[in-house]
N, C-alpha and C positions, 0 to 999 in steps of 0.2 A: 543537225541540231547542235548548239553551242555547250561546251560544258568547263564549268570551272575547276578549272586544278585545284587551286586552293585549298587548303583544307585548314582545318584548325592548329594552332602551333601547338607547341608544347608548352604547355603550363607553368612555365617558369617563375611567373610570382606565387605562386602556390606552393613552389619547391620551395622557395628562398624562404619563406615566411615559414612555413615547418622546419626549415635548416634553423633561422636566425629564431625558433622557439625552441629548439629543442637547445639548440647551446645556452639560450637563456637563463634552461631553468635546470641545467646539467652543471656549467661552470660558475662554479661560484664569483659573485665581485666582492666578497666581504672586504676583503684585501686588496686595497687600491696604491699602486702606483704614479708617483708624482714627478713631478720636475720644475726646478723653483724658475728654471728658462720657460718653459713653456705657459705654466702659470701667469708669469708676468708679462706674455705678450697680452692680450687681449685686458683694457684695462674695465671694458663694460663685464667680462666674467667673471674679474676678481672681484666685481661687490654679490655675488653668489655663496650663497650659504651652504657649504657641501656637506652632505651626511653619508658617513662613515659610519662604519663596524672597526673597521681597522687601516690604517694606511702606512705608507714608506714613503717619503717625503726626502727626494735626495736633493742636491746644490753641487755645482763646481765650479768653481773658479766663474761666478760670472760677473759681469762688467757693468757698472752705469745702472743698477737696479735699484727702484724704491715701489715695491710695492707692496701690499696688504692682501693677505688671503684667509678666511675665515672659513671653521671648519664644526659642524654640531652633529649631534648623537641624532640617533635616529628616538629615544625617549628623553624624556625631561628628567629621569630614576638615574640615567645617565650623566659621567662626567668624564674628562678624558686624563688621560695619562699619559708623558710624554719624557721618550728615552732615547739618548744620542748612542747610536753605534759607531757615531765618528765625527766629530765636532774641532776642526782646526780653520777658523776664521782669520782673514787680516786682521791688521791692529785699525784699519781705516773702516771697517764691513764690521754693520750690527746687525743683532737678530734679536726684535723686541719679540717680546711672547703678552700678550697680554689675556685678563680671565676674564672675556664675555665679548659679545660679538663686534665689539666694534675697537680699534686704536684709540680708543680715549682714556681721561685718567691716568692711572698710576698705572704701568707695567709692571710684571711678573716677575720677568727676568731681562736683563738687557746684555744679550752676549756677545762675545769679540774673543780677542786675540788672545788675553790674559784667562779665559774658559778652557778649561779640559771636559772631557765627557765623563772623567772618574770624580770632578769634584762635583760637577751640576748634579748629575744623579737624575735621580727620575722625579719630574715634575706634576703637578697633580692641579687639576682646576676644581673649583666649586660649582660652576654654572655648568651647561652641556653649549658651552662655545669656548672655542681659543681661537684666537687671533695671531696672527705672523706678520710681523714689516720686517721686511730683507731692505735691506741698504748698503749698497757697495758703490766704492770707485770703481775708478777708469782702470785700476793696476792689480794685478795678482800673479799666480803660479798655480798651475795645472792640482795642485795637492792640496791649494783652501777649497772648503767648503764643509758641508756638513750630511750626515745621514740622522736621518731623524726619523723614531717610531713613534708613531701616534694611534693610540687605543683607547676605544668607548669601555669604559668599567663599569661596573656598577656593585653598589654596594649590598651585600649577604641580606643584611637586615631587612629588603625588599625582595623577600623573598628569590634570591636570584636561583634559575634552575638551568643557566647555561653552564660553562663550565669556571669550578671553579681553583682559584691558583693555590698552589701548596702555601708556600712562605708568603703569600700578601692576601689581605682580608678583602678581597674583591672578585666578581666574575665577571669573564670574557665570551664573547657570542662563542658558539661549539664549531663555524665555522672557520675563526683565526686558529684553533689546536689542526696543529701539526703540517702547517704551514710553510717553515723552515724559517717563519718570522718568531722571534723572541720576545710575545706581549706582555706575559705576564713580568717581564724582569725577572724572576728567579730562575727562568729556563724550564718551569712545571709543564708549559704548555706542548714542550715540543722535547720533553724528556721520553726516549726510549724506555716507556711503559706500555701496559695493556690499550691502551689508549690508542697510542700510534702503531702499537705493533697490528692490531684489528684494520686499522685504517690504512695503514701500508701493507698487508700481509694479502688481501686482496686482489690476487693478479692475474692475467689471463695472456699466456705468450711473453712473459714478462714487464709488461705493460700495469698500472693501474687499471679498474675496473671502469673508471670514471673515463681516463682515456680510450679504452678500450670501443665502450660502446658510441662514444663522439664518433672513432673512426670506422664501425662499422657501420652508425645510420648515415653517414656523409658519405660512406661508400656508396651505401645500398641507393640513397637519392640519388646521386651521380646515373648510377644505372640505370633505374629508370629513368631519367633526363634522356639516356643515351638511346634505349631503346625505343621510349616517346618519338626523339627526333628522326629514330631512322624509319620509324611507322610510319610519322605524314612523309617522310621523302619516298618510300615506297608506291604511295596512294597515288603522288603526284606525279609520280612515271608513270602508272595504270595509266590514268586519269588522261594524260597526255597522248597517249600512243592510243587511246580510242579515242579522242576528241575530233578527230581531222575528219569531214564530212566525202562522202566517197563522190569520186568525181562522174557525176553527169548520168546519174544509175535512174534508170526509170524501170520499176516494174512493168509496165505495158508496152516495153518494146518488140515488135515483131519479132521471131525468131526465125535463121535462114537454114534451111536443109539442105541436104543436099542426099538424092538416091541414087541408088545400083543395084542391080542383080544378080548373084554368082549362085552358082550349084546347079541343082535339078531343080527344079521348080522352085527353088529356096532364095527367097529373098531379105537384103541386109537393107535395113534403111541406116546409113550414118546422119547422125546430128548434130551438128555444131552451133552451139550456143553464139550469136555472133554480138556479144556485148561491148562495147566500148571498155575503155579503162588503162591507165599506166602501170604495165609491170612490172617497172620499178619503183612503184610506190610497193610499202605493204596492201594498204585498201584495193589500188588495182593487181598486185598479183593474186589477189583472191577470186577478181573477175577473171582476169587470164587463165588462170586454173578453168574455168567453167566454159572457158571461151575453145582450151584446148580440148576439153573435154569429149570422150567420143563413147556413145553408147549403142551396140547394134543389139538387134532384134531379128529376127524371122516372122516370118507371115509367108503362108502359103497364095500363091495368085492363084 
């Protein structure tokens, strides 16, 4: 009788989808990560409207760029704020900022070579859009370009209950505090206070708490992934080494005897099963066992 090894796999979309939910809703993205190179390759994504809580928006030295990227608050209460950590452009390379979703009209600011980031200062929108057009040549040095913070604010008077900044009349989501990004500009958000000392003081092995538990449910799924797969490969070696149909076995074959006499009156009948079978298979050295097999008895004649 036929039997299938197979057996069920291991559940691996099941794992990955618990992995890629639990990082989801453990690691924050309030805080997003840019690159004015990568932005500008794909030019159907830059007419995408990105919404932000907070971003880093860096540039270096890149070549032959003209593109436009727009970026809005996640509310309309919302407007954004905008701070250079490092702002050295060519004299040939602009960086328009304009207030609302699109490059039209008047721009905001139009900056270049003759900008520093201690006189622009921090910039402020009215709408919950700003817009960017980069524009560079062909020529530069590894040392132009620009770091730029971008922050969704919103203003007290709306009732704000996220957190809010010492020196400027605005709040910032509770997820940009303590960061090691500088949103609010006066340095409140990531100032060694109770704030951050709570939120960093949380350790386990000297780890964050937040780290901490990423690496031990990503362990703990690994594990079972690992012991899952070694279950069905167990099953499939069972599975295997009794599947093989024994060769040529008929329960109704005759049996051959063979008798003799010894003692006083005392007689031995030997028996030998005389079955077919390979005993060099496993299935036939089970028959051969039975085949050598010898059982005597007495009976008196």
């Amino acid at each position: 009788m036929g039997y299938s090894s197979r057996g069920p796999g291991p559940p691996w979309g099941l794992l990955l989808l618990l992995l890629l939910s639990f990082f989801g809703g453990v690691v924050s993205e309030e805080n997003k990560q840019y690159h004015m190179q990568s932005l500008c390759k794909n030019h159907f994504l830059q007419q995408l409207y990105r919404k932000i809580e907070g971003a880093v928006l860096r540039s270096q030295n890149e070549k032959s760029l003209d593109c436009v990227v727009t970026f809005q608050t996640h509310s309309i209460l919302q407007r954004f704020m905008l701070r250079f950590d490092m702002l050295h452009l060519d004299c040939n390379d602009h960086l328009f900022i304009y207030d609302g979703a699109h490059p039209v009209g008047a721009y905001k600011a139009d900056l270049n070579c003759r900008n520093t980031k201690q006189a622009v200062g921090a910039i402020f929108t009215r709408t919950n859009f700003v817009t960017l057009k980069y524009v560079t040549d062909g020529w530069g040095t590894e040392s132009n370009g620009f770091t730029l913070v971008i922050t969704a604010v919103k203003d007290p008077k709306h009732s704000c209950q996220d957190f809010k900044c010492t020196q400027r009349e605005f709040c910032i989501a509770t997820d940009l505090v303590c960061d090691g990004i500088n949103h609010c500009a006066d340095g409140s958000d990531e100032a060694i206070s109770n704030t951050c000392s709570k939120a960093n003081g949380s350790t386990v092995f000297g780890m964050s708490m937040t780290l901490f538990v990423v690496i031990a449910v990503s362990s703990l799924l690994v594990l079972c992934a690992c012991v899952v797969a070694l279950s069905v490969c167990i099953c499939r070696r069972q599975a295997s080494s009794h599947g093989h149909p024994q060769q040529n076995y008929n329960a109704n074959m005759p049996l051959q005897q063979t008798q003799g006499c010894h003692g006083n009156g005392t007689g031995a009948t030997t028996i030998v099963s005389k079955l077919p079978g390979n005993w060099l298979h496993p299935a036939g050295l089970q028959l051969g066992y039975s085949e050598a097999r010898v059982r005597l008895y007495c009976r008196a004649k």
